[in-house]
C-alpha beads as a LAMMPS data file, in Angstrom:
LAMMPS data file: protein, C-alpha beads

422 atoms
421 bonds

1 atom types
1 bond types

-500.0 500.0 xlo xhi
-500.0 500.0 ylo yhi
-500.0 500.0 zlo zhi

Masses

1 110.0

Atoms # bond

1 1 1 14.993 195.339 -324.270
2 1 1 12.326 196.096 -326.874
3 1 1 10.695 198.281 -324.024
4 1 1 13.656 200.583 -323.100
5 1 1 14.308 200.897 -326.875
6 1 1 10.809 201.749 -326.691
7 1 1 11.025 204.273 -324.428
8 1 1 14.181 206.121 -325.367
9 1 1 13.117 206.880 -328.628
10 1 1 10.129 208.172 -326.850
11 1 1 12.215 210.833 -325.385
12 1 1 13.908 211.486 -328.610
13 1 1 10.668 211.842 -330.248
14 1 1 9.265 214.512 -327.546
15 1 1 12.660 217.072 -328.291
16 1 1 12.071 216.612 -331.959
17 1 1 8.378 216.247 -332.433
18 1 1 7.121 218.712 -329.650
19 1 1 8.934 221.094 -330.552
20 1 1 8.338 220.829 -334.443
21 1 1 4.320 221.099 -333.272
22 1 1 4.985 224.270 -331.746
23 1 1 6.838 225.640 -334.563
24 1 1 4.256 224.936 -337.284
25 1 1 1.534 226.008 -334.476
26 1 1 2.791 229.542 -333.602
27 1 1 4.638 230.029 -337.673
28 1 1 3.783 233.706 -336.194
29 1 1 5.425 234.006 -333.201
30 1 1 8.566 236.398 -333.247
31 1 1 11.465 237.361 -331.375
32 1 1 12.612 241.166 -330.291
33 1 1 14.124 242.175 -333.398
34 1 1 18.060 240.906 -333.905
35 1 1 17.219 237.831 -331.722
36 1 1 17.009 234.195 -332.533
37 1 1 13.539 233.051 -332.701
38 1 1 14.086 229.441 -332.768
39 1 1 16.399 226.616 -330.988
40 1 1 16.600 224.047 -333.320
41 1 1 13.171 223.250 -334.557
42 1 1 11.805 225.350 -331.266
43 1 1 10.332 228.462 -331.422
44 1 1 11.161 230.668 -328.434
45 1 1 8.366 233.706 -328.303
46 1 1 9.283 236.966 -325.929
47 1 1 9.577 236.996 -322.964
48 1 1 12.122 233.885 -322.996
49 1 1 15.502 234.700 -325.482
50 1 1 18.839 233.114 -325.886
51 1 1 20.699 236.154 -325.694
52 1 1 21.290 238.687 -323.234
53 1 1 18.717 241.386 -324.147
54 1 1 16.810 238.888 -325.834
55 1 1 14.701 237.970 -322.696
56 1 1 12.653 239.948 -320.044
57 1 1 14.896 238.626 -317.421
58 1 1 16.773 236.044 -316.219
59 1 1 13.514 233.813 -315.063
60 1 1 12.765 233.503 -318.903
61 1 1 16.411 232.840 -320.177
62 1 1 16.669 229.500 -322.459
63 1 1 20.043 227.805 -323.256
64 1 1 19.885 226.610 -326.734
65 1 1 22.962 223.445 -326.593
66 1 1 23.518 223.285 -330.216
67 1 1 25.179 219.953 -331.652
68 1 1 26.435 218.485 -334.909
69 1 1 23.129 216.445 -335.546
70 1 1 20.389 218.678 -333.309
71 1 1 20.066 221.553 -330.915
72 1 1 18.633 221.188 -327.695
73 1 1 16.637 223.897 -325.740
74 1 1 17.328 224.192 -321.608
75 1 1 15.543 226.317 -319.167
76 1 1 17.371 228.720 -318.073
77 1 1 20.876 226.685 -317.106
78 1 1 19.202 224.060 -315.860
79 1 1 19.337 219.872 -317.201
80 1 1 15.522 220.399 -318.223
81 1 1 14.785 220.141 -321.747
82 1 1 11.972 222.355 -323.158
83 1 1 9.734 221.039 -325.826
84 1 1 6.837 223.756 -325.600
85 1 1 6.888 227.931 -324.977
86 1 1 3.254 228.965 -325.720
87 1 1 2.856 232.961 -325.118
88 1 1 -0.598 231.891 -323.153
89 1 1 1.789 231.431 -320.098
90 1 1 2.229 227.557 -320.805
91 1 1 5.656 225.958 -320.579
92 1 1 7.007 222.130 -321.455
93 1 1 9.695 220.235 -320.406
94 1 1 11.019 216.935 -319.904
95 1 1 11.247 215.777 -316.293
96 1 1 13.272 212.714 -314.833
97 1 1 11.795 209.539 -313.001
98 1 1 12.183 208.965 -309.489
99 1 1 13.256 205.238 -308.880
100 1 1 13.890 202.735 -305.836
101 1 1 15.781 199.610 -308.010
102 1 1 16.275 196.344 -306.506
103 1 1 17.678 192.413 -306.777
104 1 1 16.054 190.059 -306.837
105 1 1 17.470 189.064 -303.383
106 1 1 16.132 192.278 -302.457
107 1 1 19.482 193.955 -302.155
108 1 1 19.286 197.610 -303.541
109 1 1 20.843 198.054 -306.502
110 1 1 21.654 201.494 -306.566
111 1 1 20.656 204.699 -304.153
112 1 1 17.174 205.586 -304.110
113 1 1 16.916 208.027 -306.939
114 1 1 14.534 211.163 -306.318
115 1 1 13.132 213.358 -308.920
116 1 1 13.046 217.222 -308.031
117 1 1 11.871 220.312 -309.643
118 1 1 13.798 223.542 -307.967
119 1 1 11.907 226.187 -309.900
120 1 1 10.329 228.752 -307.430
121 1 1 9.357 230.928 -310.376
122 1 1 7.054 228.587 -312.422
123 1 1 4.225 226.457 -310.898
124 1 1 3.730 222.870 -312.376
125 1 1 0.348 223.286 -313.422
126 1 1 -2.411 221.218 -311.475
127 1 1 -5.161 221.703 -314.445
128 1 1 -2.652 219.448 -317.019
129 1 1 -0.634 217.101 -315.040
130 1 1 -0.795 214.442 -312.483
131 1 1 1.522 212.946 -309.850
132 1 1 2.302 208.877 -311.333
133 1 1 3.412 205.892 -309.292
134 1 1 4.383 202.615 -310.782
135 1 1 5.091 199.028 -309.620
136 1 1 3.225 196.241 -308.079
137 1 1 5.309 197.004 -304.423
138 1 1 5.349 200.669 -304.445
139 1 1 4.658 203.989 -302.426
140 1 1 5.288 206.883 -303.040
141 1 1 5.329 211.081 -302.329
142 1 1 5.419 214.122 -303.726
143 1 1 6.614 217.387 -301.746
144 1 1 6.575 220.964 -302.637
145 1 1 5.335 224.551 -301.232
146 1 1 1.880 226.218 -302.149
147 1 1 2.986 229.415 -301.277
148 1 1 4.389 229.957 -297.946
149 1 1 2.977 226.335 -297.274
150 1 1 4.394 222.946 -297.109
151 1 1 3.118 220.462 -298.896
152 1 1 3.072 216.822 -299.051
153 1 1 0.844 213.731 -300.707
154 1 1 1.472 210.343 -301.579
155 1 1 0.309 207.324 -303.459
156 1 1 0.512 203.710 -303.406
157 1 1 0.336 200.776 -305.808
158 1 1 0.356 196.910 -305.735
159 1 1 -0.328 193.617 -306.944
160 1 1 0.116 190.159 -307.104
161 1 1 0.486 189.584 -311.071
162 1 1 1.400 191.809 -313.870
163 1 1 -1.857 189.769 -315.167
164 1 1 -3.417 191.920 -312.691
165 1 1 -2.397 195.320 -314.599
166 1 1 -4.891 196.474 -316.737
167 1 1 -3.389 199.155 -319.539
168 1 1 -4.465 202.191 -319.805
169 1 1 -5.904 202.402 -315.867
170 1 1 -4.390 203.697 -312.895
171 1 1 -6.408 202.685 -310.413
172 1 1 -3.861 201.538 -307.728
173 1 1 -3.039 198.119 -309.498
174 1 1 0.189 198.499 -311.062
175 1 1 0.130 202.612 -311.227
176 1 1 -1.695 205.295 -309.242
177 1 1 -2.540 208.796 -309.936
178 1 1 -3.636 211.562 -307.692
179 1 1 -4.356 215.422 -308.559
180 1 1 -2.110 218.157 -307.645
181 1 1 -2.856 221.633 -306.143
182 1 1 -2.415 224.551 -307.663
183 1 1 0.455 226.956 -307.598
184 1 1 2.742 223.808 -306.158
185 1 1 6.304 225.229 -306.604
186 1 1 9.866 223.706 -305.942
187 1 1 8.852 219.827 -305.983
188 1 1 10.849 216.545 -305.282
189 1 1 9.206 213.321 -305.765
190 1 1 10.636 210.103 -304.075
191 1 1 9.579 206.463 -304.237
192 1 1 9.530 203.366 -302.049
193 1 1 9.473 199.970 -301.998
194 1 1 7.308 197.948 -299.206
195 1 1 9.434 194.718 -299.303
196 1 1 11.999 195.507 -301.262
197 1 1 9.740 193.966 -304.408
198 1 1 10.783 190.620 -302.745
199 1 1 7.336 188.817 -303.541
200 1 1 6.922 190.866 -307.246
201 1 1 10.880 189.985 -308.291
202 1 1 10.108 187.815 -311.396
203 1 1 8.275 191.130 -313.005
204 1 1 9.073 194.338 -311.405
205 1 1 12.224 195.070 -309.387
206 1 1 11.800 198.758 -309.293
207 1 1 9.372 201.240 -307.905
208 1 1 8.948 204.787 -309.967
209 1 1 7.550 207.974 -309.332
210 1 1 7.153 211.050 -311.251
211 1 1 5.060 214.187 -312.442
212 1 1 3.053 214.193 -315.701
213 1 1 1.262 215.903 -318.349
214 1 1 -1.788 213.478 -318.750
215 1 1 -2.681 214.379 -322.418
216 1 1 0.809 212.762 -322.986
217 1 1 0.796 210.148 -320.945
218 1 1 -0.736 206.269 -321.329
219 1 1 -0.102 203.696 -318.940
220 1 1 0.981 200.639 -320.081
221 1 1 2.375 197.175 -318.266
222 1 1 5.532 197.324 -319.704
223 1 1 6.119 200.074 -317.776
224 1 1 5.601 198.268 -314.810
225 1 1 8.268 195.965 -316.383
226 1 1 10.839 198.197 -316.535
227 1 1 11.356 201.992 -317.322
228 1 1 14.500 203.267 -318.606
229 1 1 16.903 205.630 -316.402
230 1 1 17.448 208.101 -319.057
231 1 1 13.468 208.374 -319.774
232 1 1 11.981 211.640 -319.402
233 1 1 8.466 212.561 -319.188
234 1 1 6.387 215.644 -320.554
235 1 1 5.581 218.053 -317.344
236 1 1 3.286 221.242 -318.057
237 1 1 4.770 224.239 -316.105
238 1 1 2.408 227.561 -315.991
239 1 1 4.272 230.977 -316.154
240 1 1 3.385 234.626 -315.319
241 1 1 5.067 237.771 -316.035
242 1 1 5.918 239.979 -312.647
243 1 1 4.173 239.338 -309.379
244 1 1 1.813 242.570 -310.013
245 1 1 -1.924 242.602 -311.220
246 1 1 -2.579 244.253 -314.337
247 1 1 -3.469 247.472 -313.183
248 1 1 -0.457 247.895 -310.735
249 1 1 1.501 246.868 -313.962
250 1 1 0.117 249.097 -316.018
251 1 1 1.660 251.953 -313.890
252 1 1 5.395 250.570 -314.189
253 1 1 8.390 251.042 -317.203
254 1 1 8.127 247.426 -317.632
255 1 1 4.357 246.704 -318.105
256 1 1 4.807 244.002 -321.497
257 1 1 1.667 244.192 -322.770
258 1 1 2.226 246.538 -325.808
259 1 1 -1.429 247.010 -327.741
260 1 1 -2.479 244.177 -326.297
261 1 1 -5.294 242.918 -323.594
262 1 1 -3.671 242.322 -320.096
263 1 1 -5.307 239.468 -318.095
264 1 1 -4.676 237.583 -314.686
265 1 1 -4.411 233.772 -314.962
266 1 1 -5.940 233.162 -311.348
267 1 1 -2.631 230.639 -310.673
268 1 1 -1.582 233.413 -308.125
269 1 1 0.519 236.653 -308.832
270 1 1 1.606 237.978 -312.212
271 1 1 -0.167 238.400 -315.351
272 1 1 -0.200 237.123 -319.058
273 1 1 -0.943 239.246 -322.077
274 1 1 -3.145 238.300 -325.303
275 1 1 -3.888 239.905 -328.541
276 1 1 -7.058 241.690 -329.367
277 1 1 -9.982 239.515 -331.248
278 1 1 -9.210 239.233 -334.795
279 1 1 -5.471 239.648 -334.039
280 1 1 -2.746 236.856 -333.488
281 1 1 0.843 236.895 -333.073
282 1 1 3.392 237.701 -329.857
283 1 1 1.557 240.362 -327.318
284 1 1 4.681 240.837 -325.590
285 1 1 6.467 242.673 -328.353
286 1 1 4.747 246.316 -329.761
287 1 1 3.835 244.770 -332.932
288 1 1 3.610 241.482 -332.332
289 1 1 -0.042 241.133 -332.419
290 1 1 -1.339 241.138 -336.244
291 1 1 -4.391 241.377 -337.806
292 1 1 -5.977 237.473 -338.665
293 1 1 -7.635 237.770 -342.495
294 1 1 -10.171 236.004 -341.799
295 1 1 -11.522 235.868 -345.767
296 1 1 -8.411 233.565 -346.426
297 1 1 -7.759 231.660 -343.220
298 1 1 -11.199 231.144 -342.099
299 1 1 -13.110 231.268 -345.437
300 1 1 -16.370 231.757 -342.804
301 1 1 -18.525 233.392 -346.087
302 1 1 -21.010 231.498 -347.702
303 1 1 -20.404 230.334 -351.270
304 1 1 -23.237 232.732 -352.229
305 1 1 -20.927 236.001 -350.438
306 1 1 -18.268 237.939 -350.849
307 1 1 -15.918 238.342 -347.874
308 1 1 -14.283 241.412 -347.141
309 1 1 -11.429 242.275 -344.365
310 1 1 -11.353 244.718 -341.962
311 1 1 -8.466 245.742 -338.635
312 1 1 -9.847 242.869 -336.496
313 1 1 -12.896 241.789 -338.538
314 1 1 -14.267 240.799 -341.265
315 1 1 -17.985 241.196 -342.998
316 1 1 -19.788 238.867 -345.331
317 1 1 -21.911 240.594 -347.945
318 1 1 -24.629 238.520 -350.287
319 1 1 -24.326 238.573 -353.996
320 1 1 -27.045 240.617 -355.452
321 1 1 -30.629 238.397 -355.504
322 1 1 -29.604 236.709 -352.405
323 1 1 -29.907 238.127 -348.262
324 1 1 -29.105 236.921 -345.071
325 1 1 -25.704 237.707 -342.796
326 1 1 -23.460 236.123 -345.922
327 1 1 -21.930 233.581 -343.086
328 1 1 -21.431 229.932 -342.821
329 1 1 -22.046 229.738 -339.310
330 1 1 -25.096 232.338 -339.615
331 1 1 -27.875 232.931 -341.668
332 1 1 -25.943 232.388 -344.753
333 1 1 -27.403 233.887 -347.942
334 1 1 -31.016 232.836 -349.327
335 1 1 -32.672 233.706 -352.705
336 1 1 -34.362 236.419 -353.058
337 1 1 -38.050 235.318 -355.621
338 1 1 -38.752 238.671 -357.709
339 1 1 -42.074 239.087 -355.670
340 1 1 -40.315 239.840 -352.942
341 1 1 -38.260 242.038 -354.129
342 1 1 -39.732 245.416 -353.129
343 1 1 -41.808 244.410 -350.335
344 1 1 -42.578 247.857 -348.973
345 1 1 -43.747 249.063 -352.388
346 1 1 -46.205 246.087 -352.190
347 1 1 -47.300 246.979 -349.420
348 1 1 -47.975 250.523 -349.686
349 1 1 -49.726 249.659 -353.351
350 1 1 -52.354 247.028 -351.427
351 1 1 -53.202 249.663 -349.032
352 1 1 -53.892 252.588 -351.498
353 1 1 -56.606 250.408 -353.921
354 1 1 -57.785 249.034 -350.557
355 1 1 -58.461 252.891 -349.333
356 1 1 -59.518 253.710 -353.210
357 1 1 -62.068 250.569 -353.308
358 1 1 -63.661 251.659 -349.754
359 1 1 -63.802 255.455 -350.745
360 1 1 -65.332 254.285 -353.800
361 1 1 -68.076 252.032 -352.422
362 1 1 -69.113 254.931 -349.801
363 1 1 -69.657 257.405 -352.324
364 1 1 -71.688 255.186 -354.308
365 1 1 -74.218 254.560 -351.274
366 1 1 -74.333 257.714 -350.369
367 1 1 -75.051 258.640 -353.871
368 1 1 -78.108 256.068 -354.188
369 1 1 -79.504 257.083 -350.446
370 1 1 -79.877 260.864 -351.984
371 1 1 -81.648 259.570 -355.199
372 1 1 -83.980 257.472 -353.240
373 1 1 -84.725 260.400 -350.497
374 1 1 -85.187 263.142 -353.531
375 1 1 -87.380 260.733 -355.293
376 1 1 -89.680 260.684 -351.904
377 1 1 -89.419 264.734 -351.921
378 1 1 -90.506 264.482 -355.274
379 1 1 -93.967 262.616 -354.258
380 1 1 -94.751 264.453 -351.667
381 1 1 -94.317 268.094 -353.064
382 1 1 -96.734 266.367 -355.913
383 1 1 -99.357 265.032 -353.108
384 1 1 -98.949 268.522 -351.349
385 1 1 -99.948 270.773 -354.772
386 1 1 -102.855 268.262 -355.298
387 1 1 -101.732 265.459 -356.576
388 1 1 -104.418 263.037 -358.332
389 1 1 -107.430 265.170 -357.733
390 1 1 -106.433 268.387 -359.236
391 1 1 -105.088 266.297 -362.388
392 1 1 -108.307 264.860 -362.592
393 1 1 -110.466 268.646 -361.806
394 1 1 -108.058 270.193 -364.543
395 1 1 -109.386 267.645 -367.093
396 1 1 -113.175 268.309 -366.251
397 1 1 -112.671 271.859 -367.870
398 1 1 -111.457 270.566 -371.235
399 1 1 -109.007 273.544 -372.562
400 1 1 -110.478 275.954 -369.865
401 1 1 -107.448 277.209 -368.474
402 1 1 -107.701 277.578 -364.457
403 1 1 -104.554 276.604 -363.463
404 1 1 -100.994 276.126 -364.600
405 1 1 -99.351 272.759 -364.470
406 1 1 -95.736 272.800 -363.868
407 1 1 -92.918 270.692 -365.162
408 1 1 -90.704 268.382 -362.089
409 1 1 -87.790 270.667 -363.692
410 1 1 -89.534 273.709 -363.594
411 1 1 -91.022 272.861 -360.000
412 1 1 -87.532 271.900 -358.767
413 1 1 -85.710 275.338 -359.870
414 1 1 -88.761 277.253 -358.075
415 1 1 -88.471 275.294 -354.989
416 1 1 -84.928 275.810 -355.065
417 1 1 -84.375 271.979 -355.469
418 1 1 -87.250 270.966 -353.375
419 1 1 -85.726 272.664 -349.597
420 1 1 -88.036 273.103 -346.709
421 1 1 -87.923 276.638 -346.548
422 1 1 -90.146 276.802 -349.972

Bonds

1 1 1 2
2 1 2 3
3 1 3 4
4 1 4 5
5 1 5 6
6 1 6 7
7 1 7 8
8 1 8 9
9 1 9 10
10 1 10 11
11 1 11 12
12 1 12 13
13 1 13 14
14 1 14 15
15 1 15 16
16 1 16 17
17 1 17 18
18 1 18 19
19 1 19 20
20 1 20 21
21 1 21 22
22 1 22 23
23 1 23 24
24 1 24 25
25 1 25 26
26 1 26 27
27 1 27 28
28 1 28 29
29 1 29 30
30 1 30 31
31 1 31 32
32 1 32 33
33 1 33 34
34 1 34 35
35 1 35 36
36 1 36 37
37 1 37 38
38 1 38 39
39 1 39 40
40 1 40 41
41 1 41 42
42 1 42 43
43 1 43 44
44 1 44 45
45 1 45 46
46 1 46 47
47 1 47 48
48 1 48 49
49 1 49 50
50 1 50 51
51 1 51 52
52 1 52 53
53 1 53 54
54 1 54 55
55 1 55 56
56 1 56 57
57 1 57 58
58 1 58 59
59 1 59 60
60 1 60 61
61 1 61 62
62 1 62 63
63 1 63 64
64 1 64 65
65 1 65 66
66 1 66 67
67 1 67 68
68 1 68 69
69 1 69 70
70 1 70 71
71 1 71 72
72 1 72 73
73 1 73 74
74 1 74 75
75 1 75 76
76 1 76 77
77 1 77 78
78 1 78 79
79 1 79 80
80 1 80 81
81 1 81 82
82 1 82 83
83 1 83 84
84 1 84 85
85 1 85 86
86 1 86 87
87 1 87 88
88 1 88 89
89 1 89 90
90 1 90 91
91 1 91 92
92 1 92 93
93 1 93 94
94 1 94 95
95 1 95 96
96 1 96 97
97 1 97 98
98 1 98 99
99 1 99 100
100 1 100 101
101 1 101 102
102 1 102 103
103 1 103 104
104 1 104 105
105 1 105 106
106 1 106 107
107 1 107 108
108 1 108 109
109 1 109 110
110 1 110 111
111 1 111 112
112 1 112 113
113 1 113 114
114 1 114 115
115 1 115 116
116 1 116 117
117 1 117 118
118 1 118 119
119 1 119 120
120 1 120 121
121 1 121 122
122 1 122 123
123 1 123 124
124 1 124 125
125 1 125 126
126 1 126 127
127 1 127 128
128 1 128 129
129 1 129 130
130 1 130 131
131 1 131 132
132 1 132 133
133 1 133 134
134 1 134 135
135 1 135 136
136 1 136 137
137 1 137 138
138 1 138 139
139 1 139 140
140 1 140 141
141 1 141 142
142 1 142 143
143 1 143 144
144 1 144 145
145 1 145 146
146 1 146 147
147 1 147 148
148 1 148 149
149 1 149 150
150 1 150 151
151 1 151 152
152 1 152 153
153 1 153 154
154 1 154 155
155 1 155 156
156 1 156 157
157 1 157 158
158 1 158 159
159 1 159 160
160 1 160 161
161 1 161 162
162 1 162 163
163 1 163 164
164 1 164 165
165 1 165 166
166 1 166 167
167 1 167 168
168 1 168 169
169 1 169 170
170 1 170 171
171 1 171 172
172 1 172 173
173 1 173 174
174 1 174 175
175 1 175 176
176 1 176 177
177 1 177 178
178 1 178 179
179 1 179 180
180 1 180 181
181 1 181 182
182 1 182 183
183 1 183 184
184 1 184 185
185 1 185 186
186 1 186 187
187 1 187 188
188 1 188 189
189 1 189 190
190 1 190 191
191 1 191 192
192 1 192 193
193 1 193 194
194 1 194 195
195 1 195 196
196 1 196 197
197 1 197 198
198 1 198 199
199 1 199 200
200 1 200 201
201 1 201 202
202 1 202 203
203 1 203 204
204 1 204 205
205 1 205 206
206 1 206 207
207 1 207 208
208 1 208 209
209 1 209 210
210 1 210 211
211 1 211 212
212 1 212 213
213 1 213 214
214 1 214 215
215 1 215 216
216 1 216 217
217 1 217 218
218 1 218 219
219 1 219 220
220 1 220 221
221 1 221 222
222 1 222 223
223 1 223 224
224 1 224 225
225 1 225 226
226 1 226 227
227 1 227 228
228 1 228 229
229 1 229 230
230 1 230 231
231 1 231 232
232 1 232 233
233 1 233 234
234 1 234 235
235 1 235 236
236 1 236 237
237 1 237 238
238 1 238 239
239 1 239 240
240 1 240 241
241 1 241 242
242 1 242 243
243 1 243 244
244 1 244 245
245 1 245 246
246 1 246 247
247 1 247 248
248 1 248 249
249 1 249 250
250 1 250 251
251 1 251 252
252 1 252 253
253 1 253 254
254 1 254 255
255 1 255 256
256 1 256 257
257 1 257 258
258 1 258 259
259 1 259 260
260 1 260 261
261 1 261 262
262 1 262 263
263 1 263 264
264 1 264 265
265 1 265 266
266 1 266 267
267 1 267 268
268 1 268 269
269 1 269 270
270 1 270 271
271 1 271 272
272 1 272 273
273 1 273 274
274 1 274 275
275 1 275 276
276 1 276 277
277 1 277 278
278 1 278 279
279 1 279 280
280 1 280 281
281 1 281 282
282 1 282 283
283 1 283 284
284 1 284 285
285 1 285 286
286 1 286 287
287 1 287 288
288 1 288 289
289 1 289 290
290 1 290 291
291 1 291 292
292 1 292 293
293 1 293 294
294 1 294 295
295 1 295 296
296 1 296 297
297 1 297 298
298 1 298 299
299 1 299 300
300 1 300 301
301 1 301 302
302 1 302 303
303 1 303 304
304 1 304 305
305 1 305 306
306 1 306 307
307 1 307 308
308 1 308 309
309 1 309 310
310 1 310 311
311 1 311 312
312 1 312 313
313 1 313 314
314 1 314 315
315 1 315 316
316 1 316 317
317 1 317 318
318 1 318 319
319 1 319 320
320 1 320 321
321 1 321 322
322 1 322 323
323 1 323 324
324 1 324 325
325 1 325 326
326 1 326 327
327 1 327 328
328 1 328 329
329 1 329 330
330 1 330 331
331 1 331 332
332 1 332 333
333 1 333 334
334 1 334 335
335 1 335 336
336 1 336 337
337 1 337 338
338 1 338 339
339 1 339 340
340 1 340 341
341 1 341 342
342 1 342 343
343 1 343 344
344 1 344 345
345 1 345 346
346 1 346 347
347 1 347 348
348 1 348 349
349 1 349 350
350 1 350 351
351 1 351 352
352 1 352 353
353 1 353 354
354 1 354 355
355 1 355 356
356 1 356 357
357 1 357 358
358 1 358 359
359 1 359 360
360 1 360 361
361 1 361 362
362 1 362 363
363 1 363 364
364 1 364 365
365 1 365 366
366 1 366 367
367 1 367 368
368 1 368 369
369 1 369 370
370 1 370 371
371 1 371 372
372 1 372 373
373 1 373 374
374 1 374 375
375 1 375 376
376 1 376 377
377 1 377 378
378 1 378 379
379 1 379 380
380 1 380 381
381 1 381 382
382 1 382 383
383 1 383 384
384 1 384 385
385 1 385 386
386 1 386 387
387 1 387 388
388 1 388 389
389 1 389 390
390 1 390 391
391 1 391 392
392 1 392 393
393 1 393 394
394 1 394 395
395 1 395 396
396 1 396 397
397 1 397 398
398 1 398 399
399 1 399 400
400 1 400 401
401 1 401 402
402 1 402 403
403 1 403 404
404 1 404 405
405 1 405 406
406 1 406 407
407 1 407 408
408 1 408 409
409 1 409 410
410 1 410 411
411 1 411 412
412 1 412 413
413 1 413 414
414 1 414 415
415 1 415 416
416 1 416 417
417 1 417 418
418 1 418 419
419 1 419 420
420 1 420 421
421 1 421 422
């Protein structure tokens, strides 16, 4: 008893909690103007509406069942309950278990119950969920189409003991899991029983099979126990818009994505739409994508910046003394010492008294190799006019003048500074 109370407040909490996730994740999401944006606590994004005109067609139609104490969202006018819209072409709902129920004789106790998904417009999406079988005496298969295709897989799961269940493992004792292919449409799931769970009676009486979105799912041996027939479980749907790429869209009145980027999903025909970087908001709708300020929502300046916004992106600027990229996740913003300050001016000013100090030292040893060569000029214009000897003949004729001595200043303006040519 504890487990089905378990379990159907489970279900209760998915239609109420879900949905409130959704609401506080896409606050920004909107409507075509004059629509209702929300069913209950779920927001509903364009494409999908409530209303006629509200929706692109009648593929994205929800039926909001509004009730004294909650309102309830349905796909289209379908039983299934949706929990998630996400504009990135992801879709929630709540799914019902496919069960084979017996005595403990082994007598039936009601029809085998199958579980069916007749939606040829959305695929149940082979990246998020996974096809479940539980019991200790079970089988079980899931059918659908690929395309054009047929297809069909199964899975089987047994023991001896519900000691033999491990939680949280589905490794074919107790529950078994198998991956799904892509772009598998228009599913029914049906389970069996190998002896009618004769030999398993005193602790599971029923076999059940059913699709699942594996983030939301955790196995446990109660389950094997006994699950509840009003129990629904999460199942992750992927939707498209059209059956065109983007560039045949582009060409048509009803191309939806307004200022936004179109993009394929790869999950067959169709496309999705997304805002721009550095916007957010619903790319469906002309305006619906608006700009993210990143200064107050990402706060991705360092402490040492100031952040400023710009259409799609931001730029972080250093205080004055400080340089780098002003981000968080970049450089950030260093000090700046005062020697550093004008680097190029400090450069420039070591060259110039390097240059001044070399032109410098040249000149003064080319200055001292001229001294040195007119000093040897000097000596030999004195050895060449006589030198020695005619000092000493000049001073045999004591005041007798027979020759004039001249001065090194006089000598050196008659020689016209000692050249060759003289």
């Amino acid at each position: 008893m504890a487990t089905h109370k378990r379990l159907a407040v489970g279900t209760l909490v998915w239609l109420v909690l879900a949905s409130t996730a959704t609401t506080t994740a896409r606050a920004h999401v909107l409507a075509k103007p004059g629509c209702p944006a929300h069913c209950g606590n779920l927001s509903i994004p364009y494409p999908f509406g409530t209303r006629e005109g509200c929706f692109l067609n009648e593929n994205f139609r929800i039926t909001c069942n509004d009730s004294a104490n909650s309102s309830t969202a349905f796909l289209g006018y379908t039983n299934f309950a949706v929990t998630n819209i996400s504009t990135e072409g992801r879709l929630q709902i709540l799914a019902t278990v496919a069960r084979d129920c017996y005595k403990a004789s082994g007598e039936p106790v009601i029809p085998r119950v199958p579980s069916w998904f007749p939606l040829s417009i959305f695929n149940v999406s082979n990246t998020r969920n996974k096809f479940t079988a539980i019991g200790c005496d079970t089988y079980a298969y899931l059918n659908g189409f690929v395309g054009n295709k047929s297809y069909s897989a199964g899975c089987m799961s047994l023991c001896d003991r519900i000691e033999d269940v491990v939680d949280g493992s589905c490794a074919g004792f107790g529950c078994c899991q198998i991956q799904i292919p892509g772009g598998l449409k228009n599913i029914d799931v049906i389970a069996y029983s190998f002896t009618n769970h004769t030999k398993v009676s005193d602790f599971n009486l029923c076999s059940y099979a059913f699709v699942v979105e594996e983030s939301q799912f955790e196995f446990s041996s109660d389950l094997v126990r006994s699950i509840p027939e009003d129990y629904r479980f999460p199942v992750s749907l992927d939707w498209v818009v059209g059956n065109e790429t983007c560039e045949e869209a582009e060409n048509t009145l009803n191309f939806t994505c307004h200022r936004s980027e179109c993009y394929e999903p790869g999950i067959g025909l169709g496309y999705l739409c997304k805002c721009l970087d550095g916007y957010e908001g619903n790319p469906y709708l002309p305006d619906g994508c608006q700009d993210i300020d990143e200064c107050k929502i990402l706060q991705p300046c360092h402490q040492n910046a100031e952040c400023y916004n710009s259409p799609g992106s931001f730029k972080c600027i250093c205080s004055g003394g400080f340089e780098g990229d002003g981000k968080k996740n970049g450089t950030g913003c260093s000090f700046v010492h005062k020697t550093k300050g004008f680097p190029l001016v400090n450069v420039v000013l070591g060259a110039s008294i390097s240059i001044l100090v070399l032109v410098l030292s040249l000149s003064w040893i080319y200055w001292g190799l001229w001294q040195r060569k007119l000093i040897r000029q000097r000596e030999n214009f004195f050895q060449r006019n006589g030198g020695i000897i005619l000092q000493q003949e000049l001073s045999k004729h004591k005041g007798t003048v027979a020759a004039k001595i001249f001065t090194a200043e006089e000598l050196k303006k008659a020689t016209n500074n000692y050249h060759e040519s003289r």
